[in-house]
N, C-alpha and C positions, 0 to 999 in steps of 0.2 A: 513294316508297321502292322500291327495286329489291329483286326478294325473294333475291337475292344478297349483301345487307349487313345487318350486322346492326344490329336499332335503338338507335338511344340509349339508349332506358329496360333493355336488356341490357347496355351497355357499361359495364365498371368506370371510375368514375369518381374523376379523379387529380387535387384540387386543387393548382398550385401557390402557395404565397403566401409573400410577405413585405414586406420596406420597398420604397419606390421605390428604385430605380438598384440593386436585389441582386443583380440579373443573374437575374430570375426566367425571362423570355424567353430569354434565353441558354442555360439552362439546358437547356427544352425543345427549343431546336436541338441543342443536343450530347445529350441523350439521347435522341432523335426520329433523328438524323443530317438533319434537313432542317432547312431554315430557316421554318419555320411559324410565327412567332410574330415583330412586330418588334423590332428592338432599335436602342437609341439614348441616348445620354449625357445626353438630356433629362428632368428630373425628370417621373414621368407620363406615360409615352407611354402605358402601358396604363390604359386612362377606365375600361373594363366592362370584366368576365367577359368570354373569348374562349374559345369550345369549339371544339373540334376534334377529328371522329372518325377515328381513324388506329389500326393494329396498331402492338403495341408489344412485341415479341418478348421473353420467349418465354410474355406474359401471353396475349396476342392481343388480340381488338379491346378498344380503351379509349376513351376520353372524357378527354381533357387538355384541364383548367380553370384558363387564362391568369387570375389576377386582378390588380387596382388595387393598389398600393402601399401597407400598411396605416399608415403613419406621413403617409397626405395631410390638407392641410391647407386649411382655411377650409371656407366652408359646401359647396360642391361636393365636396369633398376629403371633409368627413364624410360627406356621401353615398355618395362613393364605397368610402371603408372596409366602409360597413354592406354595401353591395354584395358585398366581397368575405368578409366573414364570412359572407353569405345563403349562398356557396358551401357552407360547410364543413356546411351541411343536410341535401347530395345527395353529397358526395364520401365514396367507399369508403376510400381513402386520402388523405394531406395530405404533400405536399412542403414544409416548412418551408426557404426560400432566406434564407440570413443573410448579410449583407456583412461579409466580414472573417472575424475570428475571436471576437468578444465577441458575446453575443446583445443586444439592445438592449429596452428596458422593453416596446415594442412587440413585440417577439418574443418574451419570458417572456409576457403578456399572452396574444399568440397560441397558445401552446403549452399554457397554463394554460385554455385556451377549448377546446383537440385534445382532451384531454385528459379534460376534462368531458364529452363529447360521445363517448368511449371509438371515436374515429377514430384505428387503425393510424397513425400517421406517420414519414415520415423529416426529420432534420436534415443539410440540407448549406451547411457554411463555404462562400459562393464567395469567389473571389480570393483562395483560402489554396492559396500553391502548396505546404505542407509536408506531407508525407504521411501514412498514417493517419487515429486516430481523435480528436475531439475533443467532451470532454463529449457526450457521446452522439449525435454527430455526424460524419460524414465532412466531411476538408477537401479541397475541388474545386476547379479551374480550369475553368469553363466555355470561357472564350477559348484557354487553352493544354490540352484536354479531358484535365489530369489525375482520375484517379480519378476518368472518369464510368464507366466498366463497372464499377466498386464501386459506384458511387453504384445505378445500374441494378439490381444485385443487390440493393441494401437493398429497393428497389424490391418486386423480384420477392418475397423474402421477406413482405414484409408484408402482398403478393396473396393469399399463401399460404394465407392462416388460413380456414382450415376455415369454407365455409357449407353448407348443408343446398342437395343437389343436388333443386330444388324445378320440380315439374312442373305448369304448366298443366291438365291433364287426363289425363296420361301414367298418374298412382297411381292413377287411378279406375276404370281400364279394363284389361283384359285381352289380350294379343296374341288379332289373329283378330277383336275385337270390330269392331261397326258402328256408328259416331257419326252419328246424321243434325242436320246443322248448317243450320240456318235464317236465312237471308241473305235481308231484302230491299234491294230495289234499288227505289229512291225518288228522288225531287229531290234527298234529301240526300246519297247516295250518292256516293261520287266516282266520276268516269267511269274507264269499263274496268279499273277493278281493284277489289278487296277492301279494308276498311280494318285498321290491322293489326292486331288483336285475332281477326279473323280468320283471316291470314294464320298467325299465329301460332300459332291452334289446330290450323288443318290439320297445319302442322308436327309439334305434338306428337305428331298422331295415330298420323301417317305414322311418325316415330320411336318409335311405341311398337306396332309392327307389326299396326295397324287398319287399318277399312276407314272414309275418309270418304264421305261422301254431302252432296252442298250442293243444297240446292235452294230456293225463293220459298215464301213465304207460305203461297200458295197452292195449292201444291204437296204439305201436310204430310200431310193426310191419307190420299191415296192412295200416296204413298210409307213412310209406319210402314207400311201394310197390306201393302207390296209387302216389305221387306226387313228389318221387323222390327227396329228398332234397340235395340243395349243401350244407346243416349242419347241423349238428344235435347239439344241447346245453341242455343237463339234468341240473336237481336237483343232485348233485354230491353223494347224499346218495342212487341215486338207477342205479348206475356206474354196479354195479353188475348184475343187469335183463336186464337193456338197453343193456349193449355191446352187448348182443346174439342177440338181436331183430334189431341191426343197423348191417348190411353188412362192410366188412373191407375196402370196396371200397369208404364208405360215410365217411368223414368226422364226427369227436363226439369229444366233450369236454363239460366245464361244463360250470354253471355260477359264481360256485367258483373260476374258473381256470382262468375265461375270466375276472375278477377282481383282480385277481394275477397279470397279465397284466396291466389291467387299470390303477391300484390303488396302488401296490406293486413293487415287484422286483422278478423276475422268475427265474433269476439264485440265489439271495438269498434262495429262496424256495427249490431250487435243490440239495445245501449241506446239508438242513435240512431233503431230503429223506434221504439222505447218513445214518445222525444220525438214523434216526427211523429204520434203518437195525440194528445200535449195540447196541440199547440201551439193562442196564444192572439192574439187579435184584437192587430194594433200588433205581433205578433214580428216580428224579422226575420231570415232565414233567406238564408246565400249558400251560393249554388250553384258551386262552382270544378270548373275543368275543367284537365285538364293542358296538351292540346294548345292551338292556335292556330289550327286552323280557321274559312274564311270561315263568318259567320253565315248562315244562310238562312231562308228563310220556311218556321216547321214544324220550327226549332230544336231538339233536343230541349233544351237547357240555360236559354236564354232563354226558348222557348216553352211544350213540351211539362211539364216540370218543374213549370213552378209554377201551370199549370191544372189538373196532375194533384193536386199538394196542395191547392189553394184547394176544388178540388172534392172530397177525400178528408178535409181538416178541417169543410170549411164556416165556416172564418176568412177573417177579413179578414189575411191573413199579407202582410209586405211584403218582395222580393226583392233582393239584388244580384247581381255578378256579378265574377268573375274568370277572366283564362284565363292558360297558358301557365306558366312561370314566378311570375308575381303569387299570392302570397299573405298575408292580414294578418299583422303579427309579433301585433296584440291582437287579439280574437275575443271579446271579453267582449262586445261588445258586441248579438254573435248566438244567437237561441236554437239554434239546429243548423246544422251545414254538411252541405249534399250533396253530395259529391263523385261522379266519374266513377270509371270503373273503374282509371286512370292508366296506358295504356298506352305512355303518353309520357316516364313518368317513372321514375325508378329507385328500386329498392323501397326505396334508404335516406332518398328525400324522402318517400315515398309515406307510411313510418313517422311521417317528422318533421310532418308534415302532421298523421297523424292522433294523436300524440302531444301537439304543440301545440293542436291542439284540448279534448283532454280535460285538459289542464293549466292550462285558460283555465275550465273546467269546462262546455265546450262539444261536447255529440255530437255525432257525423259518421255519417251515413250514404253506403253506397255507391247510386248511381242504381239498379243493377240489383236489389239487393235491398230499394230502399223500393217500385219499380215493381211489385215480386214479391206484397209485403205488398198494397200497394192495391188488386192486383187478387186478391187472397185465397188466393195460394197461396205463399205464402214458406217454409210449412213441408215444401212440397212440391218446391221449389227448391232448397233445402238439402240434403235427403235423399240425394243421391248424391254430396253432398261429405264425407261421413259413413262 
């Protein structure tokens, strides 16, 4: 990722959906003005979700979420619906594309699904070349682009709605202050860059007129001595060397931890330590990650994760795993999810994630605050997010 663009898991996220052939593709060319999406008279050309990160004036950068046709049919076609419901998990907003001018059982259905899920949406009529509004709707021409700069502003407006302008690590520090941020560079590491939970921090720093400091492992203790930092923020898998090397006096947490925050729910996180103290011989416990990074030897998700619990319960606990996208619609069947910090995903999955967990009556914890606990300083982690 070029540190010029901005990532997905920031990008407002703009599902569109409706039946096959509603000119949902369509759509997103005439209010894109480019042709990003195909379009074609064939029932189902759109199989999957198609993302696409593009500016969308005068929102800025978004995330338009091409989905399958929710009226597909047979066993692939069901698949494919579920697929585009999974959408409405991560989408900030929901473009509801109706053919014609009557909403159809599948589009009362769909709306009644926005709706429950308390997702801002727009309705637009396509192929109603008559003007104005209808039933709570604008009627568009995508092919002849009547009232898509209306259709755009319903858009914008519903961007609109007030969130809480939420800071990485910006509220916890001070202009003038010193972050020293602890980065190792390992096998796992990607070559010549930062990963962005990183990247990300620096930023906030820099925007909130601090001084960063990055340095290795190995490096922690002669640089708190050299410059004093008001924070310390590790890679959460070397919790264990740092704490000695950081004084009780400084301020430490992670960047796991500091996304728990950003992105998550921290008191959710907190009854998921509770579980990781009972879990019991035969649990099983998945570990889901957002991204889709290659595996390697020394994993933290696959690896490091569940020798650090097998060794911190002294159960015989059994593992799975998810990445990327994938995640179970049922969880009952797990005694806790560990999740990653999700810097991959956007905080309205990051919720439904940890939502659907606790709905299933399943804790979740996040990586960097069960790593924090097992190695006995969580309350000490925590502390400067307070």
């Amino acid at each position: 990722m070029s540190l010029n663009n901005t990532p997905k898991g920031e990008r407002l996220h703009i599902g569109i959906f409706g039946r096959r052939n509603a000119g949902k593709s369509s759509i997103i060319n005439a209010i894109t003005n480019q042709d990003i999406a195909i379009v074609s008279d064939v029932l189902g050309t759109t199989t999957d979700p198609v993302y696409k990160a593009m500016e969308l004036l005068p929102i800025g950068p978004v995330m338009i979420v091409d989905t399958p046709g929710i009226d597909d049919e047979g066993d692939l076609g069901e698949q494919r619906v579920k697929a585009s419901y999974r959408v409405l998990n991560k989408c900030d907003i929901a473009l509801v594309v109706v053919d014609g001018c009557e909403k159809s059982k599948e589009d009362l259905t769909l709306i009644d699904t926005i709706k429950a899920k308390s997702i801002p949406f727009v309705v637009a009529y396509n192929k109603c070349d008559e003007g104005g509004n209808k039933e709570g709707g604008i009627c568009v021409s995508a092919k002849n682009r009547i009232n898509i700069d209306l259709l755009k502003e319903e858009i914008v407006k519903a961007a609109a709605i007030e969130k809480p302008d939420k800071k990485i690590v910006g509220d916890l520090i001070n202009a003038g202050d010193t972050v020293l941020l602890v980065v190792p560079i390992d096998s796992a590491a990607p070559k010549g860059r930062l990963i962005l939970p990183q990247q990300q921090t620096i930023r906030d720093i820099l925007d909130s007129d601090c001084i960063a400091v990055v340095v290795k492992e190995d490096k922690v203790k002669e640089t708190v001595e050299k410059y004093n930092p008001n924070l310390v923020v590790c890679d959460s898998q070397i919790f264990g060397k740092v704490k000695g090397d950081v004084p009780e006096s400084v301020p430490l947490t992670s960047f796991s931890i500091l996304f728990a925050r950003y992105k998550g729910d921290l008191d959710a996180n907190l009854e998921g330590i509770e579980k990781l103290d009972s879990l019991n011989d035969g649990d099983i416990v998945l570990i889901s990650e957002g991204c889709t990074h290659h595996r390697q030897c020394g994993d933290i998700g696959t690896v490091k994760m569940p020798m650090w619990i097998k060794k911190h319960t002294g159960k015989a606990v059994t593992f799975e795993f998810t990445q990327g996208g994938e995640f179970p619609e049922d969880l009952t069947r797990y005694a806790l999810v560990v999740h990653c910090g999700g810097c991959m995903l956007n905080e309205k999955e990051m919720h439904y994630r940890i939502a659907s967990s606790r709905d299933c009556g399943v804790p979740v914890v996040n990586y960097g605050m069960a790593i924090a606990h097992m190695n006995g300083i969580l309350e000490r982690s925590l502390k400067p997010l307070k």
